[in-house]
C-alpha positions as a Markdown table, in Angstrom:
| # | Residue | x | y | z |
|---|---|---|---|---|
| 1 | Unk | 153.9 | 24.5 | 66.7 |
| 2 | Unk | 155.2 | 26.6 | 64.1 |
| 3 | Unk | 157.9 | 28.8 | 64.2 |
| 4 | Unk | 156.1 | 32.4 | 63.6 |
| 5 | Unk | 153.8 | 30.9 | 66.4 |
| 6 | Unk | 156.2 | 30.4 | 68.6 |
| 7 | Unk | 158.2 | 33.8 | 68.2 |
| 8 | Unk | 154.5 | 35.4 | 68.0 |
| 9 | Unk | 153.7 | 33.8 | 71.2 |
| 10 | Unk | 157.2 | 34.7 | 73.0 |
| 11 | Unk | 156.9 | 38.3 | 71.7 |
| 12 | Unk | 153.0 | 38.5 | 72.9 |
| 13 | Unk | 152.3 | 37.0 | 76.5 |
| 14 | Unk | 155.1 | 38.9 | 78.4 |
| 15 | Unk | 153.3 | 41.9 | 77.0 |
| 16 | Unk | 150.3 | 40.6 | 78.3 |
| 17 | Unk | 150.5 | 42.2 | 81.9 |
| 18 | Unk | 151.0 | 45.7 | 80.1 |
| 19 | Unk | 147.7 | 45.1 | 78.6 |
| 20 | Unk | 145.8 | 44.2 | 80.7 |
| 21 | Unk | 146.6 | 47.0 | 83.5 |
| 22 | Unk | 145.6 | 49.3 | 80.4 |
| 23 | Unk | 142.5 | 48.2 | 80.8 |
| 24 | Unk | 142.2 | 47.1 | 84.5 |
| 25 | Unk | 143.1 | 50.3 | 86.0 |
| 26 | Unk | 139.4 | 51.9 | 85.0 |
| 27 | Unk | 138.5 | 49.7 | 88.6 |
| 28 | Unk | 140.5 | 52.3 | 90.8 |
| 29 | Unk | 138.4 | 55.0 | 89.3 |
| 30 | Unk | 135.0 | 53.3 | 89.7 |
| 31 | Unk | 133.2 | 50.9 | 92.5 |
| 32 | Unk | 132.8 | 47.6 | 91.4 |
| 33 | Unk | 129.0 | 45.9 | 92.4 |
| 34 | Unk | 130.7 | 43.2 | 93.9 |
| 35 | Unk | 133.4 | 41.2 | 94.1 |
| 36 | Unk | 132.0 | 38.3 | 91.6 |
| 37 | Unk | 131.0 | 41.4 | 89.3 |
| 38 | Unk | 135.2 | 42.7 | 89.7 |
| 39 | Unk | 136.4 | 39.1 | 88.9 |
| 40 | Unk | 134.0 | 39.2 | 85.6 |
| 41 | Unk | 135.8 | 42.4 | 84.9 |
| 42 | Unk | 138.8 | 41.2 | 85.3 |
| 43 | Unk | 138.2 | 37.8 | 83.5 |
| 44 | Unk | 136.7 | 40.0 | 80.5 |
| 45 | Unk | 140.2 | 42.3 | 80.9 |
| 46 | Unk | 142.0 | 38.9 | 80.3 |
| 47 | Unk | 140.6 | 37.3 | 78.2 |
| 48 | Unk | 140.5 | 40.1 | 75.1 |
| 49 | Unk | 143.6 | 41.9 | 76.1 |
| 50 | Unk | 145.5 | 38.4 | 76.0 |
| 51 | Unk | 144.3 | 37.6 | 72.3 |
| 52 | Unk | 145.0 | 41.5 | 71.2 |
| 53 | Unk | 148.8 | 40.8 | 71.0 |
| 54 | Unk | 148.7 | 37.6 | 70.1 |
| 55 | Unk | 147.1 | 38.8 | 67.0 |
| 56 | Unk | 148.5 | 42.1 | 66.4 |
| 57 | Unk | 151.7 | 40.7 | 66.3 |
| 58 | Unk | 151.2 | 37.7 | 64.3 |
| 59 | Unk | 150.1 | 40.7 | 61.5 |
| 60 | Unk | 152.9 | 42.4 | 62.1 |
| 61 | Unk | 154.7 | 39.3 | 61.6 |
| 62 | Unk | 153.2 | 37.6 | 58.8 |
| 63 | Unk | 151.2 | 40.1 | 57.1 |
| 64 | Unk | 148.0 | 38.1 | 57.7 |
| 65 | Unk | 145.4 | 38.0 | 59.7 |
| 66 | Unk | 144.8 | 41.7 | 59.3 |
| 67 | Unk | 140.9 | 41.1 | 59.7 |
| 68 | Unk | 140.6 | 39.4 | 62.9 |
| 69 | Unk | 143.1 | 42.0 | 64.4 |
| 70 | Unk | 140.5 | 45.2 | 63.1 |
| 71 | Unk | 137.5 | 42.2 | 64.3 |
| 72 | Unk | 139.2 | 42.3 | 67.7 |
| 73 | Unk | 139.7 | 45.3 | 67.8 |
| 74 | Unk | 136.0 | 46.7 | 66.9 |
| 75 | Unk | 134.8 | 43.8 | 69.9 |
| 76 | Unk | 136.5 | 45.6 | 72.3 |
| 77 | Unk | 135.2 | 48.9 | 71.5 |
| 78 | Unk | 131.9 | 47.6 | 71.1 |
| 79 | Unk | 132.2 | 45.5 | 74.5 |
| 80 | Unk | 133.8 | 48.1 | 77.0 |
| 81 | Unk | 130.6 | 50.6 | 77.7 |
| 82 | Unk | 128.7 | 47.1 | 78.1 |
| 83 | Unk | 131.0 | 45.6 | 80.7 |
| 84 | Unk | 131.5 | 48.5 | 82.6 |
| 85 | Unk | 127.8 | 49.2 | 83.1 |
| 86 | Unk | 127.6 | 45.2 | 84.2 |
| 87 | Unk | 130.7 | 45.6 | 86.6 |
| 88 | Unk | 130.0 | 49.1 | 88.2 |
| 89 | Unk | 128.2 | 50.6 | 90.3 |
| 90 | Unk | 128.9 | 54.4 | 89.6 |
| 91 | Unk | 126.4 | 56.8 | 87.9 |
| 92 | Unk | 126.1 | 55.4 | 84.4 |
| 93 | Unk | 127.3 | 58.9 | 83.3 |
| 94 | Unk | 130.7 | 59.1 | 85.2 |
| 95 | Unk | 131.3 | 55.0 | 83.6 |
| 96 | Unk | 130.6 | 56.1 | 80.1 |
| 97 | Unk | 132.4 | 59.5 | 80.2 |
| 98 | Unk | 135.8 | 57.8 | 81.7 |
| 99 | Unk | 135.6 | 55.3 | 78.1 |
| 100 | Unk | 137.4 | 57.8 | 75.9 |
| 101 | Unk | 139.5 | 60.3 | 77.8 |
| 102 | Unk | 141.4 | 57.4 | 79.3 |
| 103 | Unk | 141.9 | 55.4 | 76.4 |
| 104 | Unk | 142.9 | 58.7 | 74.3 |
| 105 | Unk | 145.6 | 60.0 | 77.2 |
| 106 | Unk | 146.7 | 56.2 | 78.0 |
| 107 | Unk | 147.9 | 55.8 | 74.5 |
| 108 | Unk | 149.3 | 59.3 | 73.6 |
| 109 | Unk | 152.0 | 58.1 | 76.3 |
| 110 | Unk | 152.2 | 54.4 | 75.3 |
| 111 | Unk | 151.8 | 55.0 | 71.5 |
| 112 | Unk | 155.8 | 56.0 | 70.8 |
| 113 | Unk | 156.5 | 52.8 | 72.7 |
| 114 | Unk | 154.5 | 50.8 | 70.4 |
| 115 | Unk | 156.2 | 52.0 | 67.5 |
| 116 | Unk | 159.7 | 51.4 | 69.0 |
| 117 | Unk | 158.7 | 47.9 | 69.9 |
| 118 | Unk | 157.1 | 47.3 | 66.1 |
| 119 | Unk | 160.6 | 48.8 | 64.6 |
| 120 | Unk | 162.7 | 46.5 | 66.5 |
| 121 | Unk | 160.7 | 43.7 | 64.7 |
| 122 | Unk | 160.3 | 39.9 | 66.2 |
| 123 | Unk | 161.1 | 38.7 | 68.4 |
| 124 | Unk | 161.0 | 41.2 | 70.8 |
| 125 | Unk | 164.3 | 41.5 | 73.2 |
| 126 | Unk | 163.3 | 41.3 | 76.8 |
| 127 | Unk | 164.2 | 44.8 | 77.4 |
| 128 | Unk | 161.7 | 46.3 | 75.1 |
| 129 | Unk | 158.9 | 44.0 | 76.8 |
| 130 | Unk | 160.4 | 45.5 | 80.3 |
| 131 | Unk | 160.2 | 48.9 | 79.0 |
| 132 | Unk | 156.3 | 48.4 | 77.4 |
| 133 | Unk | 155.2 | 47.4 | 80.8 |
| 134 | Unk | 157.5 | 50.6 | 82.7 |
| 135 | Unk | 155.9 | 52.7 | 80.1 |
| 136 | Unk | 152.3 | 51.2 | 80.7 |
| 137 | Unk | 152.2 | 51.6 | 84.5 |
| 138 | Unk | 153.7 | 55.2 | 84.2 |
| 139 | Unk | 150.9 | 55.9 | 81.1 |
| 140 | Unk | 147.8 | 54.4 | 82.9 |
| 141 | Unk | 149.0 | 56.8 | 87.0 |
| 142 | Unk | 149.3 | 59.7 | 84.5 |
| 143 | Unk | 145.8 | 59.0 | 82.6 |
| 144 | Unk | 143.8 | 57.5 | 86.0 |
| 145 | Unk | 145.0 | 60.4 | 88.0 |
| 146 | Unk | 143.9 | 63.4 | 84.8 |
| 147 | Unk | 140.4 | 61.2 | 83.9 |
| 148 | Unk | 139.2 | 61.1 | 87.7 |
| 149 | Unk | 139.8 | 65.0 | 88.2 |
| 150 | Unk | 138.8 | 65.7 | 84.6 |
| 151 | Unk | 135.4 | 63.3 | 85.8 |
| 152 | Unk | 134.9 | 65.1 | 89.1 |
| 153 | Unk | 134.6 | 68.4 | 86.9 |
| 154 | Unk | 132.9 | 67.5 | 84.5 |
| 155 | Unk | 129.9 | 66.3 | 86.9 |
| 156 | Unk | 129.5 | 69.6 | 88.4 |
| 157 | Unk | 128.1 | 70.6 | 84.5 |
| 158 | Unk | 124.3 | 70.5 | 84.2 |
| 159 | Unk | 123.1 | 67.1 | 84.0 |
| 160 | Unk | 121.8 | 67.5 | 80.2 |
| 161 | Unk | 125.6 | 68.2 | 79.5 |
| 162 | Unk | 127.4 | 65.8 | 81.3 |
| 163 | Unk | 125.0 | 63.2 | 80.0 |
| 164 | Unk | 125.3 | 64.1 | 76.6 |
| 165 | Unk | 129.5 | 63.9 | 76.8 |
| 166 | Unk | 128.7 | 60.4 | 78.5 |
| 167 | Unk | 126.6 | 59.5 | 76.2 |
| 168 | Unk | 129.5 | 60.4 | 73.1 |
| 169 | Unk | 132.2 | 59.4 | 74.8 |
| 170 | Unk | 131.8 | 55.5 | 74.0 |
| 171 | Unk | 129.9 | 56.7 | 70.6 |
| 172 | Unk | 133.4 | 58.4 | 70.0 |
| 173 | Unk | 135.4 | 55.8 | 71.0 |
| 174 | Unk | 133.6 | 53.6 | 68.7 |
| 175 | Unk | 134.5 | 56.0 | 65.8 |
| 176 | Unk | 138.0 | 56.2 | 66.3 |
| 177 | Unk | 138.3 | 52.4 | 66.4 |
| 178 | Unk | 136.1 | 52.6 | 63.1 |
| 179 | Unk | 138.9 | 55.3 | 62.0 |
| 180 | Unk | 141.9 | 52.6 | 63.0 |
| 181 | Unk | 140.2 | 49.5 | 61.0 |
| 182 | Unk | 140.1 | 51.6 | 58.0 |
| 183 | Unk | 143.5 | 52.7 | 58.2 |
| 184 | Unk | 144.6 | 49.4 | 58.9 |
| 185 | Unk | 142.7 | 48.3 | 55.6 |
| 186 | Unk | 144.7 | 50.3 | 53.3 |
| 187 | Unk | 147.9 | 49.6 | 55.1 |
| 188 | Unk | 149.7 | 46.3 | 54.9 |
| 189 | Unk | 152.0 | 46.6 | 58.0 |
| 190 | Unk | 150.7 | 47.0 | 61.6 |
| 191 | Unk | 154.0 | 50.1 | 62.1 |
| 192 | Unk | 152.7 | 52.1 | 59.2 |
| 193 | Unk | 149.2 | 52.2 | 60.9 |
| 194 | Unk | 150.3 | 53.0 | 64.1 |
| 195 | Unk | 152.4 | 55.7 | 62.8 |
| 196 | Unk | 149.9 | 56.9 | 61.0 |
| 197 | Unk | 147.7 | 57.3 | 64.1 |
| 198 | Unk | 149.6 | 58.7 | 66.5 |
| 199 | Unk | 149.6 | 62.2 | 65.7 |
| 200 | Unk | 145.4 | 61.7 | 65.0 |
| 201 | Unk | 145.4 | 60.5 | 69.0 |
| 202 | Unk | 147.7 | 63.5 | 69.7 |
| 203 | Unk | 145.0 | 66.1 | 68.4 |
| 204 | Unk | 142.3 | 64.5 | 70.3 |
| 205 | Unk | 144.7 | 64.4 | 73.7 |
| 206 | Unk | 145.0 | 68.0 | 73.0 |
| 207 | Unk | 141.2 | 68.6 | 73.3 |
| 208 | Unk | 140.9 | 66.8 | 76.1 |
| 209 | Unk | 143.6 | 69.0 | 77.4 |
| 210 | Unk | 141.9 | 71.9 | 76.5 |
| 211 | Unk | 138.5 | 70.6 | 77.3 |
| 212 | Unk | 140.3 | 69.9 | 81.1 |
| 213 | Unk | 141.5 | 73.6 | 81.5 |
| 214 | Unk | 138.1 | 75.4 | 80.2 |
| 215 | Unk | 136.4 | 73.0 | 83.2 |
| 216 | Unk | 139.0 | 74.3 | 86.0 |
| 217 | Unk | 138.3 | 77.6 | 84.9 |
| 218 | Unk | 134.8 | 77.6 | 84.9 |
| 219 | Unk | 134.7 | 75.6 | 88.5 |
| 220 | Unk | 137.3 | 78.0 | 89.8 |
| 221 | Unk | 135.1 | 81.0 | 88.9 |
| 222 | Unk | 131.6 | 79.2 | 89.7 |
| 223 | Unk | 134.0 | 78.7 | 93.4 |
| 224 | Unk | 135.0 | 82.4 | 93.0 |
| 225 | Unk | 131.0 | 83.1 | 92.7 |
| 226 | Unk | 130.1 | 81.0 | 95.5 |
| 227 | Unk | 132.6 | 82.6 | 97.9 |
| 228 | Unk | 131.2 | 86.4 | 96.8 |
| 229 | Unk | 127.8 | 85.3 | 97.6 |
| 230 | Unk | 128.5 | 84.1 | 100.8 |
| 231 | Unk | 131.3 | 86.9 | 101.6 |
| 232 | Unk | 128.0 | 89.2 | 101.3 |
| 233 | Unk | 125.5 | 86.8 | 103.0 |
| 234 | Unk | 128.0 | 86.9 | 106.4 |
| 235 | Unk | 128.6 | 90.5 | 105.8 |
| 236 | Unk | 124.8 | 90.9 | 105.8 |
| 237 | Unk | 124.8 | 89.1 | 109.0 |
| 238 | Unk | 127.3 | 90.7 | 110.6 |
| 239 | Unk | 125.5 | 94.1 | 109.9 |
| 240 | Unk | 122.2 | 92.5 | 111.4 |
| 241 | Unk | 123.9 | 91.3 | 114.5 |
| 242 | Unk | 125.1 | 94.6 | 115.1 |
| 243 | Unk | 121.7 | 96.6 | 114.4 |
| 244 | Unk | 120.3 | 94.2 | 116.9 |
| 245 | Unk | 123.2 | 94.9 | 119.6 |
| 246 | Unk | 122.9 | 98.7 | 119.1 |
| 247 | Unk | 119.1 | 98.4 | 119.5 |
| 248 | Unk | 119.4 | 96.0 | 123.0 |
| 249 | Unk | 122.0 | 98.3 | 124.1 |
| 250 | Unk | 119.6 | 101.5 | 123.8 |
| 251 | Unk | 117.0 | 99.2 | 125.6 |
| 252 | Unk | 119.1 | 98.7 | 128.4 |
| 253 | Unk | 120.3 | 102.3 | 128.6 |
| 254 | Unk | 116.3 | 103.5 | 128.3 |
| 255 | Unk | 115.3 | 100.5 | 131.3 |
| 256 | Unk | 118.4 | 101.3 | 133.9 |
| 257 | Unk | 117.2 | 105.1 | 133.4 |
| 258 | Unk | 113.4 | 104.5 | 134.0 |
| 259 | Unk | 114.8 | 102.2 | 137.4 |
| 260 | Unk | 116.8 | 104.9 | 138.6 |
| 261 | Unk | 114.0 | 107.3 | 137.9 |
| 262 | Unk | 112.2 | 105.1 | 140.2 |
| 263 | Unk | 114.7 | 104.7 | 143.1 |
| 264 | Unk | 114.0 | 108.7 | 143.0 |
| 265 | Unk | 110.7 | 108.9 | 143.7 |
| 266 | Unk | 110.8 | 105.9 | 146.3 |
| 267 | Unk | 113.5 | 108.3 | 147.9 |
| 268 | Unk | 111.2 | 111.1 | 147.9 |
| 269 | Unk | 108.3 | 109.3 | 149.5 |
| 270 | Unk | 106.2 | 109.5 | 146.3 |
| 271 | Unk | 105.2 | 105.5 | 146.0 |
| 272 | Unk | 102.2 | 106.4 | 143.8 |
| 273 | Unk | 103.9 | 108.4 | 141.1 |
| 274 | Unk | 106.6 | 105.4 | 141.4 |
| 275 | Unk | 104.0 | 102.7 | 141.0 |
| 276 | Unk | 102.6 | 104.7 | 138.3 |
| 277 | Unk | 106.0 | 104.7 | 136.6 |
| 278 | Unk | 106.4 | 100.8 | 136.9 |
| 279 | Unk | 103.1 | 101.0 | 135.5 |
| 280 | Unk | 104.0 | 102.5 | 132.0 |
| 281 | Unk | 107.2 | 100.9 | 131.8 |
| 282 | Unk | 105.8 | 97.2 | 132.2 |
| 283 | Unk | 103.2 | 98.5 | 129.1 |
| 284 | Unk | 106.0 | 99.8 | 126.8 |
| 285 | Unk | 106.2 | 96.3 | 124.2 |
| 286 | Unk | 109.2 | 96.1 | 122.5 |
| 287 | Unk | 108.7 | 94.6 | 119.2 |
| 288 | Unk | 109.8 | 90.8 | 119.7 |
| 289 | Unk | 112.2 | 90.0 | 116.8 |
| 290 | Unk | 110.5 | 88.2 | 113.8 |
| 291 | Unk | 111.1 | 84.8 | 112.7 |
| 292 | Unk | 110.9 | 83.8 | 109.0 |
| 293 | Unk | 111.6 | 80.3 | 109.0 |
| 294 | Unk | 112.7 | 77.8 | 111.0 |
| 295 | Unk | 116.2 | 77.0 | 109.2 |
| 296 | Unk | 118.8 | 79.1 | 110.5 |
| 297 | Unk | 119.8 | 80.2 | 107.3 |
| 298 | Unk | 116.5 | 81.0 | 106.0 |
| 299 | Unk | 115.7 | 82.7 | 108.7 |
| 300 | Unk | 118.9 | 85.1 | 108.5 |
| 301 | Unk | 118.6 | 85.6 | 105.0 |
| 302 | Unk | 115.1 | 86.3 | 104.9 |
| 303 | Unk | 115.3 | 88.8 | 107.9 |
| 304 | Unk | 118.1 | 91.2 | 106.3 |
| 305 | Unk | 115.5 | 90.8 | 103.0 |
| 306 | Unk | 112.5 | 92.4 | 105.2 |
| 307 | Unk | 114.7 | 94.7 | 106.5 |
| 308 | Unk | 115.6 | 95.8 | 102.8 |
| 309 | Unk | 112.6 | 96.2 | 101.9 |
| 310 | Unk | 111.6 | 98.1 | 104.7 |
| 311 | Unk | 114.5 | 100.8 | 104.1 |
| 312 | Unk | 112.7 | 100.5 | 100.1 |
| 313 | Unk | 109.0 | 101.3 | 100.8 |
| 314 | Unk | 108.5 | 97.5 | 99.7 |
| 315 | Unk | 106.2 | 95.4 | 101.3 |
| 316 | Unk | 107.8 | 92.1 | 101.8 |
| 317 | Unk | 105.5 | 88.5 | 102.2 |
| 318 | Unk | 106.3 | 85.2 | 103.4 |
| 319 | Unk | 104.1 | 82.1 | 102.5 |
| 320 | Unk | 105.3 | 78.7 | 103.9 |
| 321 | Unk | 108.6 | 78.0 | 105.6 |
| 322 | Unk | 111.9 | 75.9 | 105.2 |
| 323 | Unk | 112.4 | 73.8 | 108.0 |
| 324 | Unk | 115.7 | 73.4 | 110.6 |
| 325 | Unk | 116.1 | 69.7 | 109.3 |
| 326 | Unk | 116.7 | 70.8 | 105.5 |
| 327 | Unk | 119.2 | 68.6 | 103.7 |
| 328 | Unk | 120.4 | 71.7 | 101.7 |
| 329 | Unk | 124.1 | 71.9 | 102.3 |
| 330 | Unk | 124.3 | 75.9 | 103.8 |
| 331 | Unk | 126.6 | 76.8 | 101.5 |
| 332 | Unk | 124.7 | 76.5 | 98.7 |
| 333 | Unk | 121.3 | 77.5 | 100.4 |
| 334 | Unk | 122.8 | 80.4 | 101.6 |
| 335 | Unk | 123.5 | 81.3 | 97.5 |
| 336 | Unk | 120.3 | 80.1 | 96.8 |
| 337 | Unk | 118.3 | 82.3 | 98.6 |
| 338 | Unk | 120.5 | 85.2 | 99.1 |
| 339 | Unk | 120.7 | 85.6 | 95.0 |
| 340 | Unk | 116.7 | 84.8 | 94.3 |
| 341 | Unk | 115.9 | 87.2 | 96.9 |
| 342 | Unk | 118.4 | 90.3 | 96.2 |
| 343 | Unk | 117.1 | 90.2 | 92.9 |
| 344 | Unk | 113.6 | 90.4 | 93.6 |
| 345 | Unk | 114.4 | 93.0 | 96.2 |
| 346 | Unk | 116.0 | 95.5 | 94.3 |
| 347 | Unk | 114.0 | 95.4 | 91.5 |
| 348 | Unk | 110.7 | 95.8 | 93.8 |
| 349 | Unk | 112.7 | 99.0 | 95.1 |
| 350 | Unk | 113.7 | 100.5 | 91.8 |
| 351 | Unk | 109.7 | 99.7 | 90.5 |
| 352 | Unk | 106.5 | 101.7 | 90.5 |
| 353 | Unk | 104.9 | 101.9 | 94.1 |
| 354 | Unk | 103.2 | 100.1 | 96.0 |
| 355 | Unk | 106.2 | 97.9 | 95.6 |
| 356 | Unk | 106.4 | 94.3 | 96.8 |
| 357 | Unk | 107.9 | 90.9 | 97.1 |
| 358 | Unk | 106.1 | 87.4 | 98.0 |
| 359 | Unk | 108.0 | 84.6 | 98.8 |
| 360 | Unk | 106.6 | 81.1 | 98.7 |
| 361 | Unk | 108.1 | 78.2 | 100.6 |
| 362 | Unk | 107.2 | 74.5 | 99.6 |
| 363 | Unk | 108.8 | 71.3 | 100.0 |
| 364 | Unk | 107.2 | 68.0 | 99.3 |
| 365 | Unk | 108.3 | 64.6 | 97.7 |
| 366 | Unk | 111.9 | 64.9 | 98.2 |
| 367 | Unk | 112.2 | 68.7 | 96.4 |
| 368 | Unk | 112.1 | 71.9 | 97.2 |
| 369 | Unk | 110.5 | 74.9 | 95.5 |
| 370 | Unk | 111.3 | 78.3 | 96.1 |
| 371 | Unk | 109.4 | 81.2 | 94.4 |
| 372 | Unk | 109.7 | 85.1 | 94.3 |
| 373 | Unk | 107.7 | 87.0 | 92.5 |
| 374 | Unk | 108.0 | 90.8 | 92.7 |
| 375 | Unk | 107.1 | 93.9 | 91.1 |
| 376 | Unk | 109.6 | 95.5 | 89.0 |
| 377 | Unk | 110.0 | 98.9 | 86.9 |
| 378 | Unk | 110.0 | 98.4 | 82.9 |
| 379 | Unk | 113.8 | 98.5 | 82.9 |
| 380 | Unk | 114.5 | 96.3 | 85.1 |
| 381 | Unk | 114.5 | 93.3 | 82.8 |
| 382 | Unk | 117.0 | 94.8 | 80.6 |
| 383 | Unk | 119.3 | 95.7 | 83.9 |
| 384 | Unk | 119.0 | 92.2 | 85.5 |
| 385 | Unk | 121.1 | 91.1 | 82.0 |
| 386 | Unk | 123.9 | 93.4 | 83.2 |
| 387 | Unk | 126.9 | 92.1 | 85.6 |
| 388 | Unk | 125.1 | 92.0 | 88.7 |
| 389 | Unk | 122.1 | 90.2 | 87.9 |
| 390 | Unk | 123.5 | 87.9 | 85.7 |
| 391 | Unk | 126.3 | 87.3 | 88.2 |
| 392 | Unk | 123.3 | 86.2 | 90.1 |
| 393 | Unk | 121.5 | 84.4 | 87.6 |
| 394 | Unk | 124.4 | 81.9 | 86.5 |
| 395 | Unk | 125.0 | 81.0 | 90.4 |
| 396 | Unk | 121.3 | 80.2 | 90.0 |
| 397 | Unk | 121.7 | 78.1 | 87.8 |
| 398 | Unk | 124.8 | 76.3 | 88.9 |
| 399 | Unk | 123.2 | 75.6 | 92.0 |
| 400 | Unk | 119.9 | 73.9 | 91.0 |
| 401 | Unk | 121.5 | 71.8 | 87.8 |
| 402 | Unk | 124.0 | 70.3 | 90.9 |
| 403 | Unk | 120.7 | 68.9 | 92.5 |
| 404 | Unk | 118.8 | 68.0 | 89.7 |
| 405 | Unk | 116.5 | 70.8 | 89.7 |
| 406 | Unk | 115.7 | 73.8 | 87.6 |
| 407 | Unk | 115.7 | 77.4 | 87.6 |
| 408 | Unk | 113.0 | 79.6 | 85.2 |
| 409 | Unk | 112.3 | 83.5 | 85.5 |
| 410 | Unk | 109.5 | 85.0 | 83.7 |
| 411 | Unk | 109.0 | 88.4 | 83.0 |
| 412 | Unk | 105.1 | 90.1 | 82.9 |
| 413 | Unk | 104.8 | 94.0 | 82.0 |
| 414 | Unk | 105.4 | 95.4 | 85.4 |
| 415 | Unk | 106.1 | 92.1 | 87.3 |
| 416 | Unk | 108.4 | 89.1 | 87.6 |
| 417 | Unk | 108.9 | 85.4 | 88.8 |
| 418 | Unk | 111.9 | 83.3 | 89.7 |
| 419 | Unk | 111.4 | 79.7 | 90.9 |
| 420 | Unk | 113.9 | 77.7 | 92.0 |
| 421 | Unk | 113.4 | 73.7 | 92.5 |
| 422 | Unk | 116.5 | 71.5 | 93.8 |
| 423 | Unk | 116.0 | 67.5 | 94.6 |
| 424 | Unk | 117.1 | 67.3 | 98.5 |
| 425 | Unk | 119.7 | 64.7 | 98.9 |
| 426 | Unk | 119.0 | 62.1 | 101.2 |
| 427 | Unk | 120.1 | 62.8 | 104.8 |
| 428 | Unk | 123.6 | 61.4 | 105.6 |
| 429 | Unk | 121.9 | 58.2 | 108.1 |
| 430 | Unk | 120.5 | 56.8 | 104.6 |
| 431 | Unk | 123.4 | 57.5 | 102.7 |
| 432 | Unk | 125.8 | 55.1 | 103.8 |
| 433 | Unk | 126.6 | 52.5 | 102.5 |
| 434 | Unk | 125.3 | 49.3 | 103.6 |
């Protein structure tokens, strides 16, 4: 064996471990298929990121073997998305995204380590190998911990959006390696390249970064949205509940007068007028409270609706109904209907009479479709663009993209549609995991 081997080889393979958990710690964010598809991971993990020092350094060494370093390189780019679609189980779209953030934070915190270890020149001192592997583990906590909050927000984009970034992400990582191999072309020593880089892989950190904050904002307002919707929808509620008690209590007070009305005229011996008095009271019908639907939520939602429209002149129609055993998570039902249908009611109100507002109810092969089509007045387009309706429009939105669906609204002359279709997820008995 020849000496640069040899110091190549003693610099390299205690580096090895530092490499390889760069790469290996993508597991802990994703599921593996199974345990012989994890051990193919981790073979592939071993295999490439034992060679990548071995020939780095023997550049950096001897000034050759440039091209198989930028060939190893471009494998590796070329070979991750591959692998972890072989070796994971996750949503295709979650794997791809994770490809680029985590490489770009991992190095921004292990690149000034790099170019520490490629000053101090071969062969390396066993404290520089111990700090590369500190450095590593502390780079790929930070990176794991920032790209599996950074995934969990980006899913809750539409799924045209967080496909597309999927989709880049490993197209971009491809570039940058492309970006590396030429800079390593017109540079003769492995430092000077890495130098070079290390502020390019700062600027893209930084958009993560900013791409990161812009996504907590928008969920923290989308969770600001939700919570006003529903602050309204209980409020709604409450206001029914409390209609209802006043009503029973006015009942109760109307029936305990009409008994003590007949207690007197059994006391004054006058059994006919008394019986005649029972009589009227048993034919007085109270009007039996309506039900709209089945679910719980539907039905409350749908109720304060007809009761709106009532107080509005609006004649309000029901076709179909959501069943109790909807997979709907109530939160976001609750939005669901309470925006669609506050919509359509108060522009039925503000339009031309005889106002009114159909509802249609079906649910069949897994989805459910929800349409409201109501009159409206010849303004009430331009209005429903201002901050209530839009408000409304954007939860919407929000809601049906999260469940694959879609939400359209089409506007006639003096009329107007919204339909709302979301894919029901599967109920929680066929959901586990096997």
């Amino acid at each position: 064996m020849s000496e640069e081997l040899r110091i190549v080889l003693v610099s390299a393979l205690p580096t090895v471990p530092s490499y390889f958990l760069g790469l290996y710690t993508l597991r802990f964010l994703l599921t593996p298929r199974s345990k012989k598809h994890l051990a193919a991971y981790a073979a592939y993990c071993l295999v490439v990121l034992t060679s990548k020092p071995i020939v780095d350094f023997y550049w950096q060494l001897t000034n050759e073997g440039r091209s198989l370093a930028i060939l190893h390189g471009m494998i590796m780019a070329l070979s991750l998305p591959l692998v972890l679609l072989f070796s994971f189980r996750d949503d295709w779209r979650r794997t791809m995204f994770l490809v680029f953030p985590f490489v770009c934070i991992e190095s921004v915190f292990i690149m000034p380590v790099i170019i520490y270890m490629l000053q101090s020149g071969l062969p390396l001192r066993p404290a520089w190998q111990l700090a590369f592997f500190a450095g590593t583990v502390v780079a790929c906590l930070l990176a794991a911990l920032i790209t599996d909050r950074l995934a969990r927000l980006v899913e809750k984009l539409p799924p045209p959006v967080y496909t597309a970034l999927a989709a880049a992400s490993p197209v971009v990582n491809v570039l940058f390696n492309l970006e590396q191999a030429l800079q390593s072309l017109n540079s003769d020593s492995r430092l000077e390249t890495a130098a070079i880089l290390s502020w390019q892989v700062a600027v893209e950190a930084l958009v993560l970064v900013l791409v990161f904050f812009w996504l907590l904002r928008r969920q923290a307002w989308q969770t600001v949205a939700i919570a006003a919707a529903r602050e309204t929808m209980h409020q709604r509620a409450v206001e029914a509940q409390q209609r209802n008690l006043t009503a029973l209590r006015a009942l109760r007070r109307e029936h305990r007068e009409s008994l003590e009305a007949v207690e007197a005229l059994l006391a004054d011996d006058r059994p006919a007028a008394a019986l005649d008095k029972v009589r009227a009271l048993t034919r007085q019908s109270a009007p039996a409270a309506r039900r709209y639907a089945d679910n719980p939520v539907a039905d409350v939602l749908l109720a304060d609706a007809a009761r709106r429209c009532a107080e509005a002149g609006v004649t309000l129609t029901v076709q179909g109904s959501l069943p109790r055993d909807c997979t709907l998570p109530p939160v976001d039902l609750a939005s669901l209907l309470y925006n669609l249908l506050s919509n359509a009611v108060t522009a039925a109100a503000e339009g031309p009479r005889p106002g009114r507002v159909e509802i249609r109810f079906v649910t069949a092969a897994g989805r459910l479709c929800l349409t409201v089509e109501n009159t409206k007045g010849p303004q009430s387009a331009r209005r429903s663009r201002g901050a209530g309706h839009g408000f409304g429009r954007k939860i919407l939105r929000e809601i049906t993209a999260r469940y694959d669906g879609s939400y359209t609204l089409e506007y006639g002359d003096d009329w107007a549609v919204a339909t709302a279709m979301v894919c029901l997820p599967a109920p929680k008995e066929e959901t586990r995991d096997e």
